[in-house]
C-alpha positions in Angstrom: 147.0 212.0 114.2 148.5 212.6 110.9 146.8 215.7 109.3 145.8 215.1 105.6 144.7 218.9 103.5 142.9 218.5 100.7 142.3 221.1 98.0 140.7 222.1 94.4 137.5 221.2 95.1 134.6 223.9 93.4 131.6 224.4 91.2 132.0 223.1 87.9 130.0 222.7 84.8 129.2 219.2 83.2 132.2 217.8 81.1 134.6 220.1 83.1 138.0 219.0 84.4 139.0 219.7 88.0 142.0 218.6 90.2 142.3 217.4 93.9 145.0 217.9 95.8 146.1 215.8 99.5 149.0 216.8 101.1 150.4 215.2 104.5 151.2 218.2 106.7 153.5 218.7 109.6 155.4 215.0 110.2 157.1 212.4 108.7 154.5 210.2 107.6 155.1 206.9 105.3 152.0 205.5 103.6 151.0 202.2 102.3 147.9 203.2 100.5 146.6 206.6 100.2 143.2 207.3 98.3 140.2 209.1 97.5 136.3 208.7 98.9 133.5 210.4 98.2 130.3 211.2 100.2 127.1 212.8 98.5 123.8 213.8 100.9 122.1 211.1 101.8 124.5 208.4 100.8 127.0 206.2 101.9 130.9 207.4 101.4 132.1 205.7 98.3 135.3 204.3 97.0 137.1 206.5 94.1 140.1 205.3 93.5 143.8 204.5 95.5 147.1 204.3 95.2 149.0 201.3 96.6 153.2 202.2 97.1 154.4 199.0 97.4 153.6 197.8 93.8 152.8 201.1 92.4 149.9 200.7 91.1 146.6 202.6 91.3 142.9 201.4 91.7 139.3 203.1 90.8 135.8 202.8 91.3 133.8 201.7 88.1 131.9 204.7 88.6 134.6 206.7 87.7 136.9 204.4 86.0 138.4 206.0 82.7 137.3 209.2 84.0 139.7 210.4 86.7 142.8 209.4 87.2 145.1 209.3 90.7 148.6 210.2 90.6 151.5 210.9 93.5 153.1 213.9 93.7 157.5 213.7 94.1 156.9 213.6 97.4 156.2 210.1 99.3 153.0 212.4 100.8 151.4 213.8 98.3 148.3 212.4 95.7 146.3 213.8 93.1 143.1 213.0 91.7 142.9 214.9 88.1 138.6 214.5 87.6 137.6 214.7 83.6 133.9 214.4 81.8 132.9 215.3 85.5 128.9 214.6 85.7 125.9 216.0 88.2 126.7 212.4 90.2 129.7 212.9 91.1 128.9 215.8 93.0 130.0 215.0 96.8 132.5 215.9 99.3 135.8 214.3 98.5 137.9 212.9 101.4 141.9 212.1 100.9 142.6 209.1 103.4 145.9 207.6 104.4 146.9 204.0 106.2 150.7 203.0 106.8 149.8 199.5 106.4 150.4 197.8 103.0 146.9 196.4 102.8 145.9 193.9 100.3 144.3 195.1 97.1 140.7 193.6 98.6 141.1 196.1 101.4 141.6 199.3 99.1 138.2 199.6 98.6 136.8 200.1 102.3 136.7 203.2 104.3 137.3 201.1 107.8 140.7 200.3 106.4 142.0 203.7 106.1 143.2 205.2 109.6 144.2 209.3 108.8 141.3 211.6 107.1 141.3 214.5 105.3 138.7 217.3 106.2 137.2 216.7 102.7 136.4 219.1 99.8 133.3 220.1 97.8 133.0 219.4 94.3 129.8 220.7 93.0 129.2 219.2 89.2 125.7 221.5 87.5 124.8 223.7 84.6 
């Protein structure tokens, strides 16, 4: 298992900013692609937005496309997901995943591709 810590989730107001933080902790972990999902009640989880290492290039949802942007820290092992214009629909838990493999860009966008998890934070978006 390669633990994945997310943090900066909270309760926000409409058109607030928030950042997300994923660390790997504890091991020497390489990724291919590491990203961001999104589960609300009730729903299926939902692609956000990814980063792919080997071309360095980064990926979103077009529900939040132009809206939040994903970002590595210096570290191989770290990602950020800096939220803006945040609405009541994107309220959800937000998970960080992992997967060493360099997948193609098709397979960014599916949770079944993604092998390491983080335990996911709340982001609560209402006036």
């Amino acid at each position: 298992q390669v633990p994945l810590v997310e943090s900066g989730g909270g309760l926000v107001k409409p058109g607030d900013s928030l950042r997300l933080s994923c660390a790997v902790s504890g091991r020497t972990f390489s990724p291919g692609v590491m990203g961001w999902f999104r589960q609300a009640p009730g729903k299926e989880r939902e692609f956000v937005a990814a980063f792919k290492w080997s071309v360095r290039n980064s990926y979103y949802g077009e529900n939040v496309k132009g809206r939040f942007t994903i970002s590595r820290g210096e570290a191989r092992n770290t990602l950020y997901l800096q939220m803006q214009n945040l609405k009541p629909e994107d309220t959800a838990i937000y998970y960080c995943a992992a997967d060493p493999r360099n997948w193609i860009l098709s397979a960014l966008y599916s949770a079944q591709n993604y092998d390491y998890w983080g335990q996911g934070t709340q982001v609560t978006v209402s006036s």
